[in-house]
C-alpha positions as CSV (number, residue, x, y, z in Angstrom):
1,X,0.0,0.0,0.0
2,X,1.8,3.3,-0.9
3,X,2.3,6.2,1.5
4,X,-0.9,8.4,0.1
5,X,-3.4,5.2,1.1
6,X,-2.1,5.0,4.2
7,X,-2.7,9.2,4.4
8,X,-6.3,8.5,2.9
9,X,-7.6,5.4,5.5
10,X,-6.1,7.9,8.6
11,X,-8.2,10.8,6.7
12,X,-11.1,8.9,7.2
13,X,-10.9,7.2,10.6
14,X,-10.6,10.1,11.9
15,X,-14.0,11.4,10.3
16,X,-15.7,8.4,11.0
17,X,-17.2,9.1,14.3
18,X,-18.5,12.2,13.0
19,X,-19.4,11.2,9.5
20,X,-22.2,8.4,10.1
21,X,-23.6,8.2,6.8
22,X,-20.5,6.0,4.7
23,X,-21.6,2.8,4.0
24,X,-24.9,3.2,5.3
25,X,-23.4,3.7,8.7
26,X,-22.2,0.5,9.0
27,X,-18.9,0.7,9.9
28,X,-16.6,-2.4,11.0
29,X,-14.6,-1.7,14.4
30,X,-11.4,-3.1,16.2
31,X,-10.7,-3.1,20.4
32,X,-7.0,-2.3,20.6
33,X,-4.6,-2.2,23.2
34,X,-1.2,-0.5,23.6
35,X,0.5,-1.7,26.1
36,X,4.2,-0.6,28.2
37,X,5.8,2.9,26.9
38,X,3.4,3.0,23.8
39,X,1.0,4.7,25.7
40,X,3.1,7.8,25.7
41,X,2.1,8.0,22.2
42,X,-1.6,7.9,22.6
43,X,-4.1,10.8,23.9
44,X,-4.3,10.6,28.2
45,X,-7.8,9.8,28.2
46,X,-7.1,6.6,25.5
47,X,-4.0,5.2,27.7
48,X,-3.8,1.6,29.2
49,X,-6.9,0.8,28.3
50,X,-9.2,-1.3,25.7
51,X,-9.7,1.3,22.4
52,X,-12.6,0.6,20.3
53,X,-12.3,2.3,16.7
54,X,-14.1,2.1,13.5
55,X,-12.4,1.7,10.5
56,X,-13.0,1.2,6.2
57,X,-13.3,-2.1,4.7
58,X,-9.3,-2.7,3.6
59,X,-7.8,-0.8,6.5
60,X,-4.3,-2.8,8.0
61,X,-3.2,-2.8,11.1
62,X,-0.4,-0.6,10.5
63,X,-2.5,2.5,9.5
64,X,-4.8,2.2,11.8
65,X,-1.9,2.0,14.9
66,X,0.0,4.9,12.8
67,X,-3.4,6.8,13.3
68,X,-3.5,6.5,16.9
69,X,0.1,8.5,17.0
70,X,2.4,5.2,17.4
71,X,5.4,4.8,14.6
72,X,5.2,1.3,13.3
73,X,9.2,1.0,14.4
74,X,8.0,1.4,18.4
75,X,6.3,-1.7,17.7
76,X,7.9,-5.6,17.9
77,X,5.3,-8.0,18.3
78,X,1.5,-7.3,17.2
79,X,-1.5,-10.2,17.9
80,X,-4.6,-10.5,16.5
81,X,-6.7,-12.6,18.5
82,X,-3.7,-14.0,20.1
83,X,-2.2,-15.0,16.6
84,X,0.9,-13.0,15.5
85,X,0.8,-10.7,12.3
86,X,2.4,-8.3,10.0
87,X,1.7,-5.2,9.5
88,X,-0.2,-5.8,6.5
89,X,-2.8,-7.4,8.4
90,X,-6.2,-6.6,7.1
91,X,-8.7,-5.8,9.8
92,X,-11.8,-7.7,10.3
93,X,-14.7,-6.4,12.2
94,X,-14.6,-7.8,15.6
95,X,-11.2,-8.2,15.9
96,X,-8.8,-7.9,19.3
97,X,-5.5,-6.4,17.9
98,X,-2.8,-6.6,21.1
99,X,0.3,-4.2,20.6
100,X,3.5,-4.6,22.2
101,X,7.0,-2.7,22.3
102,X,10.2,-4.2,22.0
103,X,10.8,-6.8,24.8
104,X,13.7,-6.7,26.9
105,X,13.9,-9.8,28.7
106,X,11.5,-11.8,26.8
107,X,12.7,-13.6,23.9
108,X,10.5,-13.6,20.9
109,X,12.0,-14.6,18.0
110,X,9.8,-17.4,15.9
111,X,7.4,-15.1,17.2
112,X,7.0,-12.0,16.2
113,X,6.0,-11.5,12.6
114,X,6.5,-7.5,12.2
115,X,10.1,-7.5,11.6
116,X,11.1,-9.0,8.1
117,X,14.8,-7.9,7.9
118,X,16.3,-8.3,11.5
119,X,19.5,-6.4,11.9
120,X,22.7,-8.6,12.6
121,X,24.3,-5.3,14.4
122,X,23.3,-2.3,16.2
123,X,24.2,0.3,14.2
124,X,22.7,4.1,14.0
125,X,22.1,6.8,12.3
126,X,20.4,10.1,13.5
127,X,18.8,12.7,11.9
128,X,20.2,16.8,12.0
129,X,18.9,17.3,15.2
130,X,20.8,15.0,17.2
131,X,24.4,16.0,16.7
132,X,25.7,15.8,19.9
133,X,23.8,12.5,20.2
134,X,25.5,10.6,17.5
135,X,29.2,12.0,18.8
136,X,28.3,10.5,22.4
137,X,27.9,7.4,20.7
138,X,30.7,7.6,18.8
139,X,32.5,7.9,22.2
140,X,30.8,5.0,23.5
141,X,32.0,2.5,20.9
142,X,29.2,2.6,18.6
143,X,28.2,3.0,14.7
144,X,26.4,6.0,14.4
145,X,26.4,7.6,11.4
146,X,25.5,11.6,11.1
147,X,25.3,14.1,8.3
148,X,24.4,17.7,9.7
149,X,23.3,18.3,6.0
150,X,21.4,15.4,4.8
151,X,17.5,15.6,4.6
152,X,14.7,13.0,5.6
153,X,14.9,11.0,2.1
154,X,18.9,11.1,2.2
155,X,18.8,9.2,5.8
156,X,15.8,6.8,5.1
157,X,17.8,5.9,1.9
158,X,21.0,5.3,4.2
159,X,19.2,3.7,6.8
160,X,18.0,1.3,4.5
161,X,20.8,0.6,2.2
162,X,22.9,-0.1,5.5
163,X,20.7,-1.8,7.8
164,X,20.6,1.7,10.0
165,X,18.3,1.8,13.1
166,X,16.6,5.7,12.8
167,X,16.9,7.6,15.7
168,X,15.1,10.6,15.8
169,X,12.5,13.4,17.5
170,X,10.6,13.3,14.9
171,X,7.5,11.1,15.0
172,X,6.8,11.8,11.4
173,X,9.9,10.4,10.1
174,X,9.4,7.1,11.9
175,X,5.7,5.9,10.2
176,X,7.6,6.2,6.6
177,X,7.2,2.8,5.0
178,X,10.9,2.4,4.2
179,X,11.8,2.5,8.0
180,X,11.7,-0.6,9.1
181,X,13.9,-0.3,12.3
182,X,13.9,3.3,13.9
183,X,13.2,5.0,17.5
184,X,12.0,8.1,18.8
185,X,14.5,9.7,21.5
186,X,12.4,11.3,24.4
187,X,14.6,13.2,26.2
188,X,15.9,16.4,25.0
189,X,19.5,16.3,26.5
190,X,22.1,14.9,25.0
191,X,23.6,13.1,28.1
192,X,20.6,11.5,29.4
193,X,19.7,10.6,25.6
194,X,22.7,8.1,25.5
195,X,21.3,6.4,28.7
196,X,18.2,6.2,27.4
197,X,19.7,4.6,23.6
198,X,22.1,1.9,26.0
199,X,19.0,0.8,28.1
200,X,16.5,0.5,25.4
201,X,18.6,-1.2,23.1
202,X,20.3,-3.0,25.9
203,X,24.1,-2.1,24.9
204,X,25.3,-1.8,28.3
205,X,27.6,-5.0,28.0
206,X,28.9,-3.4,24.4
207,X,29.9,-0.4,25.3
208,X,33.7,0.1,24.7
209,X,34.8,3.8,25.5
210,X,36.9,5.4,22.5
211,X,37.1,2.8,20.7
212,X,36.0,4.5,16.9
213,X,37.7,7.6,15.8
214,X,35.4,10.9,16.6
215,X,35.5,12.3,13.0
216,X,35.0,9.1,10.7
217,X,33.1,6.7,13.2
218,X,35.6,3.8,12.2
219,X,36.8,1.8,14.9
220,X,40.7,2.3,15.8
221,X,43.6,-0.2,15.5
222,X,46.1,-0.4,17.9
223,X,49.4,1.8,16.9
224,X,52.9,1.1,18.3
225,X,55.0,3.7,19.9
226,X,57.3,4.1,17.1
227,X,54.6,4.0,14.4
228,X,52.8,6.9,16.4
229,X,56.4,8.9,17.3
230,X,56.4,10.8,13.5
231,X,52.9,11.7,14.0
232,X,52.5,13.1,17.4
233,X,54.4,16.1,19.5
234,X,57.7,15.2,20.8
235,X,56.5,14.9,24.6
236,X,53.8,13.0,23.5
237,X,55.5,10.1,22.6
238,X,58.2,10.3,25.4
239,X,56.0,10.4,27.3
240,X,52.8,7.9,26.6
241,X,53.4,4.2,25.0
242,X,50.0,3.2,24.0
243,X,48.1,4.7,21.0
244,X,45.2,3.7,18.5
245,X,45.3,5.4,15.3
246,X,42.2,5.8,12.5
247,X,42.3,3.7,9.4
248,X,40.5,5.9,7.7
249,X,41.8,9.6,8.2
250,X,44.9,8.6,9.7
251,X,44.9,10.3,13.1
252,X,46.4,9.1,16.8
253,X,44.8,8.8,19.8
254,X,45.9,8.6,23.2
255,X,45.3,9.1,26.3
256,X,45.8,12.6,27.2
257,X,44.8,15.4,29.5
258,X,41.5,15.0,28.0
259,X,40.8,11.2,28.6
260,X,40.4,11.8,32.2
261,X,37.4,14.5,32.0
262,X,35.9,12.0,29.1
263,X,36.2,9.2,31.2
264,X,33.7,11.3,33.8
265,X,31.3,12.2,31.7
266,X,31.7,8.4,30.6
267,X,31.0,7.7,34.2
268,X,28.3,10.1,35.2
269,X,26.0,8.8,31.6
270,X,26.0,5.2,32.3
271,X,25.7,5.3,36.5
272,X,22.7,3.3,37.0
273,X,22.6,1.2,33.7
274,X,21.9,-2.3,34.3
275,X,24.9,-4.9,33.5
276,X,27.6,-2.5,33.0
277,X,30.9,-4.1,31.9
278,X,33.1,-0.8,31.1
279,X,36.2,-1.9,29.2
């Protein structure tokens, strides 16, 4: 179903209540139920509850979720009268549909039928509002790809071509059909943003401090003192011996002045995340 179908059946749920007279007033409805942090997506008065909505004859279970407010990508297991499905689903009058958000300690694969290209690796990329985001990231080890000048149809295009999980504030961006895998960051500061990534994706046990060089996000290979000597102030190399240096743009790294205060910030993001294993 392309994008402007999906536009159309959310055009006319929403007039449905109102508008009595399509189809003779006969009009087939669906209970659903959100369940865990979807309800922050939904109205107050519609939250943790049963939700009874009408919809047209053709209407899938994605558009009709996408209606209620909730990207397609917050979701990772849907039922339908206890059955898993796709989001292709069409509705039937009567039906139960069950929604659920990504599990963290429940394992559901042979189950879950909404995901049809599983990732084999976390990797990210962020749209132009999360700069500082994708640089904490970086810092904590992990793919994150960023462009401060690439647009919405640049990054889906990315995301897609390289297996790219979305992160974003912009709800929007999320219910585009291409995205398959994406999340919507809550929080509006950069620090407690990373937390929030490292719990919900459960990276805690990946993280690996400074391990990917800051300006290309590749990861660094280990440099010997007298590989890194040419390249680096005098008193630098008398007077540190190890050193990681980029494949990529060719730059050294070690552990300066600066890894201390890193290290701290390092510290003060991930206090309190479950099954922390810093390296």
């Amino acid at each position: 179903m392309a994008a402007d179908d999906y536009a159309k059946i959310g055009r006319m749920i929403n007039v449905i209540s109102t508008d009595r007279s399509w189809n003779d007033g006969a009009m087939p409805s669906v209970t659903l139920r959100f369940y865990e942090e979807l309800n922050d997506f939904l109205p107050a008065g519609l939250r943790k509850k049963p939700v009874v909505r009408e919809y047209p004859p053709g209407c899938t279970a994605k558009a009709i979720i996408e209606d209620l407010g909730v990207p397609h990508t917050e979701v990772d297991l849907l039922l339908v009268n206890r059955q898993s499905v796709d989001f292709s689903y069409r509705l039937r009058d009567g039906d139960l549909l069950s929604v659920y958000p990504v599990f963290e300690s429940w394992d559901i694969i042979g189950l879950s039928r909404v995901r049809s290209e599983p990732l084999r690796e976390t990797r990210f990329i962020l749209d132009v509002h999360l700069g500082k985001l994708a640089r904490l990231l970086v810092m904590f080890g992990f793919d994150a790809s960023y462009r401060s000048g690439a647009d919405d149809e640049e990054l889906v295009r990315t995301a897609r071509r390289e297996s790219r999980i979305v992160l974003t504030r912009d709800r929007g961006l999320l219910k585009r059909r291409l995205v398959t895998h994406g999340y919507l960051v809550r929080s509006d500061h950069p620090r407690e943003q990373v937390a929030e990534i490292i719990k919900r994706f459960d990276l805690a046990r990946a993280v690996h401090l400074f391990g990917r060089c800051m300006r290309c996000n590749i990861r660094l290979a280990p440099c010997t003192r007298e590989a890194a000597a040419p390249l680096v102030p005098r008193v630098v190399g008398e007077v540190y011996s190890e050193f990681s240096r980029c494949p990529s743009c060719g730059r050294v790294f070690w552990k300066g002045s600066h890894w201390e205060s890193m290290q701290k910030l390092a510290a003060e993001v991930r206090s309190g995340l479950p099954g922390s294993d810093e390296r």
